[in-house]
C-alpha positions in Angstrom: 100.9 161.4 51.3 99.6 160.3 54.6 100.7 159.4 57.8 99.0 157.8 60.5 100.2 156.2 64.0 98.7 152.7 64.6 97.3 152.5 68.3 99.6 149.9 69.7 102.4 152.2 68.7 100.9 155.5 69.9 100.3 153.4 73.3 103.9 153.4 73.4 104.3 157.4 73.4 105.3 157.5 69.8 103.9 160.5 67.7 105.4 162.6 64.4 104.8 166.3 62.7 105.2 165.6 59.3 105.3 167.8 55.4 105.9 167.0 52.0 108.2 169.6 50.1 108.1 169.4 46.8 111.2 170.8 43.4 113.9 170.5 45.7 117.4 171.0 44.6 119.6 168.7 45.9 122.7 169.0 43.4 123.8 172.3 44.7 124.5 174.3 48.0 122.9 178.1 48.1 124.8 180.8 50.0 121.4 181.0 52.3 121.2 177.6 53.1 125.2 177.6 54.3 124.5 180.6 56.6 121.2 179.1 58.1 123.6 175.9 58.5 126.1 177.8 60.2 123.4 180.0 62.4 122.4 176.5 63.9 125.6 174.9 64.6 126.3 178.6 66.8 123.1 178.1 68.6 123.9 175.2 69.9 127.6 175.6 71.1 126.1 179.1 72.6 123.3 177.1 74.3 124.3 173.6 75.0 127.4 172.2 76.8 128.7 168.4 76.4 129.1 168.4 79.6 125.2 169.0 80.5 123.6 167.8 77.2 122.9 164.7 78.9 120.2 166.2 81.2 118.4 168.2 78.8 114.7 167.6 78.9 114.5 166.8 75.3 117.5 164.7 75.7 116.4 162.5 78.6 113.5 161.8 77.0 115.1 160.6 73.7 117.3 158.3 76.0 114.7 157.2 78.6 112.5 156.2 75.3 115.2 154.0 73.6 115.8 152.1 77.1 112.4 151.4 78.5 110.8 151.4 74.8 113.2 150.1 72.6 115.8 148.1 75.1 118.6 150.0 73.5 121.5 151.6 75.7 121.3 154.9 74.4 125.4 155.5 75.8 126.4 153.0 73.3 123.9 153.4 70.7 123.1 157.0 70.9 120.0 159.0 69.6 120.9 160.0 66.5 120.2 163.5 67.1 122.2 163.5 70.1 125.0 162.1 67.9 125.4 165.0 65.9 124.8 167.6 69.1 128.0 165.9 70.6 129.8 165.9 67.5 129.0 170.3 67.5 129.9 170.5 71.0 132.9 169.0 70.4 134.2 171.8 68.2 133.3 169.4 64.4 131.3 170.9 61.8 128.6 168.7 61.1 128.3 166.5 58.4 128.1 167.2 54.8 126.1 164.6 52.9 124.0 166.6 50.3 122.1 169.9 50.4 118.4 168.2 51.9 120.3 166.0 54.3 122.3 168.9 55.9 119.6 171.4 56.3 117.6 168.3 57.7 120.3 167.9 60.1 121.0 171.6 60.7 117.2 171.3 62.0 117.9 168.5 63.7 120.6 170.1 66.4 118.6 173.1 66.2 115.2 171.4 68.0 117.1 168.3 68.8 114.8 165.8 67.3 115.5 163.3 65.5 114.5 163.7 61.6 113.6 161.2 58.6 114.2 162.2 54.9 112.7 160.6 52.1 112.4 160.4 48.5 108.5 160.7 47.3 109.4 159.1 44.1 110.9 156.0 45.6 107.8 155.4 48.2 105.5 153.1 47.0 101.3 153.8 48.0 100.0 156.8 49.6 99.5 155.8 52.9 102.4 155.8 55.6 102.0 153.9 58.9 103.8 153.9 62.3 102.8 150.0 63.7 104.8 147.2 64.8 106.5 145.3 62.3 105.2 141.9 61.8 107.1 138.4 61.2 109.0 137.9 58.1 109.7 141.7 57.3 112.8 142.6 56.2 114.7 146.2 56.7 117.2 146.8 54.2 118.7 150.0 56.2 121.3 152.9 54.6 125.2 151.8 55.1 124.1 148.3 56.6 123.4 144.7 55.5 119.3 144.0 55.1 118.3 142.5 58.6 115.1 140.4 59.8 112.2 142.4 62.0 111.6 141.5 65.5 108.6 143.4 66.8 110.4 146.8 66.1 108.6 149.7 65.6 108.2 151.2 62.3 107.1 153.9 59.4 105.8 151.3 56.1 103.5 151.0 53.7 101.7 148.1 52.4 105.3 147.0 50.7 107.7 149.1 52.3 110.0 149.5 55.4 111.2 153.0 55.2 112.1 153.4 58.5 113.0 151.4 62.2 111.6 154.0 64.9 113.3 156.5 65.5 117.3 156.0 64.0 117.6 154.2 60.7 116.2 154.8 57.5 115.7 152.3 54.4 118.1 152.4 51.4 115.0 151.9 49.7 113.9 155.7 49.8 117.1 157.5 51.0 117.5 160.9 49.6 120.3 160.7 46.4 121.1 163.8 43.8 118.0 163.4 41.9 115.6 163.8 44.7 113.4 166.0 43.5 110.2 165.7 46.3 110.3 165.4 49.9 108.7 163.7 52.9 109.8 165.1 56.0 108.7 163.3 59.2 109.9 164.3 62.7 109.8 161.8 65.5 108.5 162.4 68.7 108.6 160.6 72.3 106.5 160.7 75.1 107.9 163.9 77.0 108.3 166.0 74.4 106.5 169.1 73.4 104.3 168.6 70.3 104.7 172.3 69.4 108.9 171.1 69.2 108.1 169.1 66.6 105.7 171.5 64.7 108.3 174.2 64.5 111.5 171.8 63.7 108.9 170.8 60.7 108.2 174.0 59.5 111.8 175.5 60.3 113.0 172.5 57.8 110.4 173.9 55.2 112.3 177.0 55.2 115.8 175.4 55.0 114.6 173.4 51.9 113.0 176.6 50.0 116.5 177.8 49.9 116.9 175.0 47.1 113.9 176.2 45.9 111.5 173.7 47.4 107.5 174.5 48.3 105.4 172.8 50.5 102.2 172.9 49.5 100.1 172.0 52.4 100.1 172.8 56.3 102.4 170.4 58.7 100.7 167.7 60.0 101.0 166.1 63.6 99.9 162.3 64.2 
């Protein structure tokens, strides 16, 4: 599987780290995996306040990207990562979905980037791109009601929509119990680190051994 960032998109400060991770388990929970889950959710209520989350680094740049990029009021449609630091710093576990989706969004508060999941198996061609999506196309998005494109940026292949940049993935490739293989891709902004992305990737390799996944090349960053 490849990835590649289209130049009009990169002009707009968008970039990703991304990994395949292949035999995943995603039917059961391992002891390690809830511990590692846990160790990230203390990290950030040791590190982060709701009070102050706001003017994080990392943060700002999330927020400054979905108004001047994306037109999006990120106090009314939060970052999706900065969804699920609020809802740890107000005291709530985070979600339980299945066993990839929570370590993917145990990494997720942990580097506080945002982070798509999807099924290998369900992905159609080999080749990934991040470009502008073009008249006609249609997003068919988890929990929602399919939805005409208007110059949004987005991850596709030549017959897919797997993902609007960077919130919402496609029903299309979600992650269910049989998932088996994994593409991991992290989504950066202009602002933040590269090497933040790199590390969420390969910390997110780790989580997903614990249900006995292996990657079986080196992250990549596009």
């Amino acid at each position: 599987m490849v990835v590649t960032v289209v130049n009009e998109a990169g002009e707009l400060g968008v970039f990703v780290a991304y990994d395949v991770v292949l035999g995943v388990d995603n039917t059961r929970y391992t002891a390690e995996l809830e511990e590692e889950i846990s160790l990230a959710v203390a990290e950030v209520r040791q590190t982060l306040s709701l009070e102050t989350l706001k003017d994080h680094p990392v943060v700002r740049a999330y927020r400054d990207f979905y108004w001047r990029v994306l037109g999006i009021d990120p106090t009314k449609q939060r970052p999706a990562q900065e969804a699920l630091l609020r809802r740890v710093l107000r005291g709530e576990p985070l979600p339980r979905i299945s066993p990839v989706v929570d370590a993917g969004n145990a990494a997720s508060v942990k580097y506080m980037v945002p982070i798509g999941l999807y099924d290998l198996a369900k992905i159609r061609g080999g080749v990934l791109r991040i470009r502008m999506s073009r008249k006609g196309e249609v997003f068919r998005p988890i929990g929602g009601s399919p939805y005409e494109l208007d110059n949004q940026i987005v991850l596709a292949s030549d017959s897919q929509i797997l993902h609007v940049y960077p919130y919402r993935d496609s029903v299309e490739t979600k992650i269910d119990p049989s998932t088996r293989d994994v593409l991991v891709v992290v989504a950066g902004v202009r602002g933040v680190e590269e090497e933040r992305l790199v590390k969420t990737a390969y910390y997110l390799r780790k989580l997903l051994s614990l249900l006995g996944g292996a990657a079986p090349g080196e992250v990549r960053l596009v």
